[in-house]
C-alpha positions in Angstrom: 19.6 -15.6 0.2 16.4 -14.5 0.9 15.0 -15.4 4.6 11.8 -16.5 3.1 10.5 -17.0 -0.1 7.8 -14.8 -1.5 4.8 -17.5 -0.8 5.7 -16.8 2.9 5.9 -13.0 2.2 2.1 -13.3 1.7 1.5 -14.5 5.1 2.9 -11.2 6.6 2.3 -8.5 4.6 -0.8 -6.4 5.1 -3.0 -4.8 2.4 -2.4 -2.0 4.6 1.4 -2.1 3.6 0.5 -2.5 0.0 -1.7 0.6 -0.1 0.7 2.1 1.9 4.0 1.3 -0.3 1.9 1.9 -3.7 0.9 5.3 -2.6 4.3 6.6 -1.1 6.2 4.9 -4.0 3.8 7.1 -7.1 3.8 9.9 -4.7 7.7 9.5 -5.9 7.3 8.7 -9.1 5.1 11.8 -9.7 8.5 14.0 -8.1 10.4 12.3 -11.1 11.6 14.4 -13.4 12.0 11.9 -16.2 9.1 9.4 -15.1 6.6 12.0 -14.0 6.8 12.8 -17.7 5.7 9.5 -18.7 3.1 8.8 -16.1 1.6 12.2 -16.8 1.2 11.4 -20.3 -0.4 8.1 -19.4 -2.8 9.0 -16.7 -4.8 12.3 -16.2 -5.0 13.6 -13.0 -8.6 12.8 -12.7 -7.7 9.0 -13.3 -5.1 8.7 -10.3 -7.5 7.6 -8.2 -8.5 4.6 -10.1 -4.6 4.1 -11.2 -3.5 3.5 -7.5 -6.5 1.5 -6.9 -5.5 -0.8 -10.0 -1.9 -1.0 -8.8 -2.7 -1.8 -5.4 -5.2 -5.0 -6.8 -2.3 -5.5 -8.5 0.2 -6.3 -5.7 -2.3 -7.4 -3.7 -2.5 -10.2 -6.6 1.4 -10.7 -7.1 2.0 -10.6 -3.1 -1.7 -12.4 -1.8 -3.0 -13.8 -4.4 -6.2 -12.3 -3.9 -6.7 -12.4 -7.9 -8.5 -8.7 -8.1 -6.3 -7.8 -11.0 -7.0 -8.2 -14.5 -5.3 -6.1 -16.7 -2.5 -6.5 -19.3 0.2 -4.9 -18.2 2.3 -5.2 -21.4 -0.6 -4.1 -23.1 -0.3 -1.1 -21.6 2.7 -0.3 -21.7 3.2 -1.1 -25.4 0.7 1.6 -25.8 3.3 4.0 -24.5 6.3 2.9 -26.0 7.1 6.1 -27.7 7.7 8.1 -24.3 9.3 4.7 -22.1 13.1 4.8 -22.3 14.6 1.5 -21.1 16.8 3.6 -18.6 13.8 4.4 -17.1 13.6 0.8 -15.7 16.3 1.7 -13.4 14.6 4.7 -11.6 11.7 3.0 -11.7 13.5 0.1 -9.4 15.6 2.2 -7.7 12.2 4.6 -6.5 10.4 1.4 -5.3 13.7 -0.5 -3.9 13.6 2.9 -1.5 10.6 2.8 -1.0 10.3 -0.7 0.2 13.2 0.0 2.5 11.8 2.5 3.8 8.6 0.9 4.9 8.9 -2.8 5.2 11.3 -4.8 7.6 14.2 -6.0 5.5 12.8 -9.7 4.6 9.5 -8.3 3.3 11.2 -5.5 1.4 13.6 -8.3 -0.4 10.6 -10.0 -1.1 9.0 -6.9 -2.9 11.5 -5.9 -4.4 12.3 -9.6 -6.1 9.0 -9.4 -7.6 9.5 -5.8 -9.1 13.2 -6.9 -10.5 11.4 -9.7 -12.1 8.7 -7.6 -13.2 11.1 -4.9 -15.0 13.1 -7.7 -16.8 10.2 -8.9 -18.1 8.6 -5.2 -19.2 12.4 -4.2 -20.2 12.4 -7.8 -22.6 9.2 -7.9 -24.3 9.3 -3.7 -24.9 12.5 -3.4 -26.2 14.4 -6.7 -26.5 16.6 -6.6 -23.4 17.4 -9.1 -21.0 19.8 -8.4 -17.9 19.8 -7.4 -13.9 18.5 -3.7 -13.8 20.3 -2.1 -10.8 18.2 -1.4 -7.5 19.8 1.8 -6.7 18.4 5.1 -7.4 21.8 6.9 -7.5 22.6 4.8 -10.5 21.9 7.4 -13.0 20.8 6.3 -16.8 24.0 7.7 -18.6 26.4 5.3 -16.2 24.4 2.2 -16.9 24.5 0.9 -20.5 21.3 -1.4 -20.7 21.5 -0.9 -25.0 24.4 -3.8 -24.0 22.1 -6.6 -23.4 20.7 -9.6 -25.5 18.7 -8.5 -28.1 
């Protein structure tokens, strides 16, 4: 169980953490061979800027509450549904579960990463019909995890 629950995450997590952790963790992404593929489809160089600005309102909003972000992340992502795999879910976790360990102390990290696990299941659900746990671990590689298995 976590030590505290997310509302009391807010209180000690810095939007200097956020930028921090949103940065390190697409810096990540970016090395990805299979989801550098996607995002560079998605977002032109030029636009990174503005993308890591957007993701940081965006877990500023999820983790603060501070309400800057308004887009539609399914939206989005339905627009690139040709090039999104739904194994792609479990680097995706796995890059920002290391990523959160890496900077955060162990509570906040838990707390992070509960709201990205939620986040995937809900992206993995409405984009392709799946509902189950996606595995934090980034050793986990696609081919030894069979998400075609869940409910449909």
């Amino acid at each position: 169980m976590m030590a505290f629950e997310s509302n009391e995450a807010a209180k000690v997590v810095s939007e200097e953490q956020i930028t921090q952790l949103v940065h390190r963790f697409y810096e990540r992404v970016l090395q990805d061979k299979e989801l550098s593929t996607v995002f560079a489809a998605a977002i032109p160089a030029a636009k990174w800027p503005q993308h890591l600005a957007l993701m940081v309102d965006f877990w500023s909003s999820i983790m603060l509450g501070r309400g800057r972000y308004h887009g539609k992340p399914m939206q989005v992502h339905m627009r690139h549904l040709e090039s999104i795999q739904p194994e792609m879910f479990i680097s995706w976790l796995g890059l920002w579960s290391q990523t959160c360990t890496e900077l955060l102390v162990p509570d906040l990290a838990e707390a992070m990463l509960s709201k990205a696990e939620n986040i995937a299941k809900s992206l993995q659900f409405s984009l392709f019909g799946i509902y189950q746990d996606i595995p934090r671990s980034a050793t986990n590689s696609p081919a030894s995890v069979n998400l075609a298995s869940g409910i449909h």
